[in-house]
N, C-alpha and C positions, 0 to 999 in steps of 0.2 A: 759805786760808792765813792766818793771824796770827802778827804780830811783839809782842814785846813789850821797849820801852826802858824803862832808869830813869837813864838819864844825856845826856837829852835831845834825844837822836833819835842822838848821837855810834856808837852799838853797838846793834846789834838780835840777838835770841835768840828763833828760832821755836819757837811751842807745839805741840805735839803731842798733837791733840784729837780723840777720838772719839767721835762723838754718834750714839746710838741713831736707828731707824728712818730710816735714809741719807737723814740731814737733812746740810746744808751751811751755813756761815755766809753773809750776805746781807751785813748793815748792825751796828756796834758802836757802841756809847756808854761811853764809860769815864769816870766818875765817880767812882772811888776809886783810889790806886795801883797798888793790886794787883787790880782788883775791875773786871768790864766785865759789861753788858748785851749779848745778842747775841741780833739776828731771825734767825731759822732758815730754811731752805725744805727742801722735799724735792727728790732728786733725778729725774730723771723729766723725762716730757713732760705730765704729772697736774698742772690746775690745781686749785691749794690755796684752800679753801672755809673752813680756821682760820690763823694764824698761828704758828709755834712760839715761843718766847725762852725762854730762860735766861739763866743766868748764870755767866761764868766767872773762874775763878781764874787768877794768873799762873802758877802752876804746871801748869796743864791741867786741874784737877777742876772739876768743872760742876756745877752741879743739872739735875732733873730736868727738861726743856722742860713751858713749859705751854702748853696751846692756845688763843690768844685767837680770840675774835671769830667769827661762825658767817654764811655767805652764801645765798644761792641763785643766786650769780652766782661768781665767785672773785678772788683777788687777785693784787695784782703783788708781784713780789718786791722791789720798792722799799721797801717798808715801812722808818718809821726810828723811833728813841727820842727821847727827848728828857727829865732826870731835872734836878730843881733840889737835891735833896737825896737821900744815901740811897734815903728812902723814898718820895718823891712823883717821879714821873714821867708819861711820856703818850706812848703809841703811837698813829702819824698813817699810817693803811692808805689803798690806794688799790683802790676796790671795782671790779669790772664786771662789769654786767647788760644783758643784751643787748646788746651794743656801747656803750653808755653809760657813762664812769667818776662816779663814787663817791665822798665821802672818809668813811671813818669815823674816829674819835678815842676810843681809848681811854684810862682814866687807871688808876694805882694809887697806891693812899698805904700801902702794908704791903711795901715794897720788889721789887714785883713778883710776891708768892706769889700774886693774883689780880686780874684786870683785870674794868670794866666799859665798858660802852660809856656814853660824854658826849653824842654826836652825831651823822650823819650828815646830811654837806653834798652840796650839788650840784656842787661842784667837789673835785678832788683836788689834796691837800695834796702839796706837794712838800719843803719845808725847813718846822722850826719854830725857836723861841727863846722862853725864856720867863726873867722876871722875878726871878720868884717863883713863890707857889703859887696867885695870881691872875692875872696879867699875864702875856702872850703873845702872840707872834708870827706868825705864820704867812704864805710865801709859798705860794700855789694857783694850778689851771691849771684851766680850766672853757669848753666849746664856747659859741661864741658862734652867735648866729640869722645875724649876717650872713654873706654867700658873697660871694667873690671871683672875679673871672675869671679864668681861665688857659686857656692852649693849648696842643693838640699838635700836633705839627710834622710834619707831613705827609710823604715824600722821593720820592711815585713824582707828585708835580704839581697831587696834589688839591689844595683848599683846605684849611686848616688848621681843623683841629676845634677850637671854641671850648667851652667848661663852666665850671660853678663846680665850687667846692670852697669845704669849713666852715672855719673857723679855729677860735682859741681866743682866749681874755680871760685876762691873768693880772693877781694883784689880789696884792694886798698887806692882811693879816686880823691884827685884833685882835681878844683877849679879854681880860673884866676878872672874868668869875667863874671864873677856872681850864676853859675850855676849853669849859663848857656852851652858850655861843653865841658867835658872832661878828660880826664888822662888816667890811663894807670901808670903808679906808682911801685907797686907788689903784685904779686899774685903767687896763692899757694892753695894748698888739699886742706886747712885747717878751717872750718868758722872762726869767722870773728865779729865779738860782740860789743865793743865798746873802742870809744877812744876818747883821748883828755889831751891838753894842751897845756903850758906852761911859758910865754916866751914861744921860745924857738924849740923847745923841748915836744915831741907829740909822743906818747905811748899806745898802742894797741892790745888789747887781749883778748884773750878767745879760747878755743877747743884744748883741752888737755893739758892742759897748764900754760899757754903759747903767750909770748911778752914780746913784743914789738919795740923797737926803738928809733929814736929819732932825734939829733940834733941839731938837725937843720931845716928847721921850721917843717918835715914834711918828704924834701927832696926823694932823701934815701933812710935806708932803712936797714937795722939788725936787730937778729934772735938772739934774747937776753936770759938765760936761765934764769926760771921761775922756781924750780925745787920740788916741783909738784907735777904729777898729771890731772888735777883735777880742774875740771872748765873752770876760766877763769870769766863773770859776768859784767864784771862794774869795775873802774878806775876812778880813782881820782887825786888830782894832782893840788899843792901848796908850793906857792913861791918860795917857801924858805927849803924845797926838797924833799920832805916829810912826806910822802904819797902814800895812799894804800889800794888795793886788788883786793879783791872777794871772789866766792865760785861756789862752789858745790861743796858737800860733804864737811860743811861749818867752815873754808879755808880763807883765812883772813893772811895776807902777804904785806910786808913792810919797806920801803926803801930808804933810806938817810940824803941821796944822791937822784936824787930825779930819775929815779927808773934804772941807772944801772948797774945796781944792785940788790937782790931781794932776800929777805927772810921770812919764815911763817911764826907770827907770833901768837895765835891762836888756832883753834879747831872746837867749833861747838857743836860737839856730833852731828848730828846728819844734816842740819842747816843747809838750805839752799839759798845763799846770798847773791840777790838779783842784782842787787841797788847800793851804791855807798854815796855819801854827801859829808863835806865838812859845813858847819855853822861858824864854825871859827880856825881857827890856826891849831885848835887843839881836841875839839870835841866837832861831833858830828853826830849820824844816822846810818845805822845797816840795815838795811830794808831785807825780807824776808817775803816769802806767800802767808807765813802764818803769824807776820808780826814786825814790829820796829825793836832796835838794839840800839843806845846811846851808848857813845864809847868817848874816852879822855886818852889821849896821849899821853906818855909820859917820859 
């Protein structure tokens, strides 16, 4: 399904969109008014070895899907965009080969009529941001060599069976020639699901209430009490400081100061807040699975 506003999340009017070869929409990037990017998949239980995108109109007319990317292993449907202008853009796939994930990075600068591949890391990307047509973001998730212990719980008297199990590393990834290599930044045991920009300001959030900071456009970085253990999913930042965090369990979080400082000014029971967006300087959108929230500052 796709909604489409133009008066601030206030009225929604569904499109009604037909896409060859029983493709489905995944993930969208909407970068023009009337003008969105959309990852495609097919339907099925067929893992996909390309990726589809097109591009759609508010009115429902599409172009033709193009196929990125080619594997010998397949990809997730997570796949997302990420466009700083028109024409420059960059698809962040998450590959898997033998039970291994993947990230590849694709980029375009002719507004998506053909994509090439940048790179392919050992970890997979999960969220991007970028700058410019140099400068980027990138939150990844990538197995780590250590194992942890854990146990199963026995009920007829035996002893409890002990084993490990892998975890994962998520890091926090810069680039400065438009996506052809990277660096980490961070790296720790928490997910991270989001990140926003301001200036030179970047914040991070994630697993258990986890707040990232950053004043120097990125460089480095510190753990900001949040107040909360509840995942934190969506950020979003205002030049005048005003930001807000969402998550789980209704937690809506406030800052006056660009992130480094927060408070919880609401909890709408069990609400799982995926998505936050401002419309203006004062009002905006809480996105939900079971719905849209307008909210006013005040």
């Amino acid at each position: 399904m796709l909604l489409h506003t133009v008066n601030g999340g206030q009225s929604w009017r569904f499109i009604q969109v037909r896409w060859p070869y029983e493709l489905v929409t995944r993930t969208v990037f909407a970068y023009q008014p009337n003008v969105c990017c959309v990852v495609l998949s097919q339907i099925g239980g067929n893992r996909p070895t390309r990726i589809p995108i097109a591009f759609l109109q508010a009115d429902g007319e599409h172009s033709t899907p193009v196929w990125v990317g080619e594997t010998n292993g397949w990809y997730r449907s997570s796949s997302h965009l990420f466009f700083v202008d028109p024409d420059q853009g960059w698809l962040f796939a998450t590959e898997c080969v033998n039970g291994k994930e993947y990230g590849q990075i694709f980029s375009t600068s002719d507004a998506g009529q053909t994509w090439r591949l940048l790179s392919r890391e050992p970890v997979a990307p999960t969220v991007a941001l970028f700058a410019d047509s140099s400068n980027g973001w990138q939150l990844a998730r990538g197995s780590t060599r250590q194992r942890k212990r854990a146990y199963r719980v026995i009920l007829d008297g035996q002893p409890n069976e002990e084993f490990l199990i892998g975890g994962y590393r998520y890091s926090i990834r810069a680039t400065t020639d438009g996506g052809r290599t990277w660096n980490d930044l961070s790296n720790m045991d928490r997910d991270l699901f989001a990140i926003a920009r301001q200036g030179r300001i970047r914040n991070v959030v994630g697993e258990l209430g986890l707040i990232l900071l950053s004043s120097d456009a990125g460089k480095s970085w510190i753990r900001v009490n949040s107040g909360t253990r509840s995942n934190l999913y969506s950020i979003s930042l205002l030049p005048n400081g005003r930001d807000l965090a969402v998550g789980d369990h209704g937690t809506i979080l406030r800052t006056e100061n660009y992130g480094r400082e927060w408070s919880k000014i609401a909890r709408m029971g069990d609400c799982s807040f995926h998505h936050i967006h401002f419309t203006s300087d004062t009002t905006g959108l809480v996105i939900e699975p079971e719905g849209m929230y307008l909210f006013r500052l005040t």
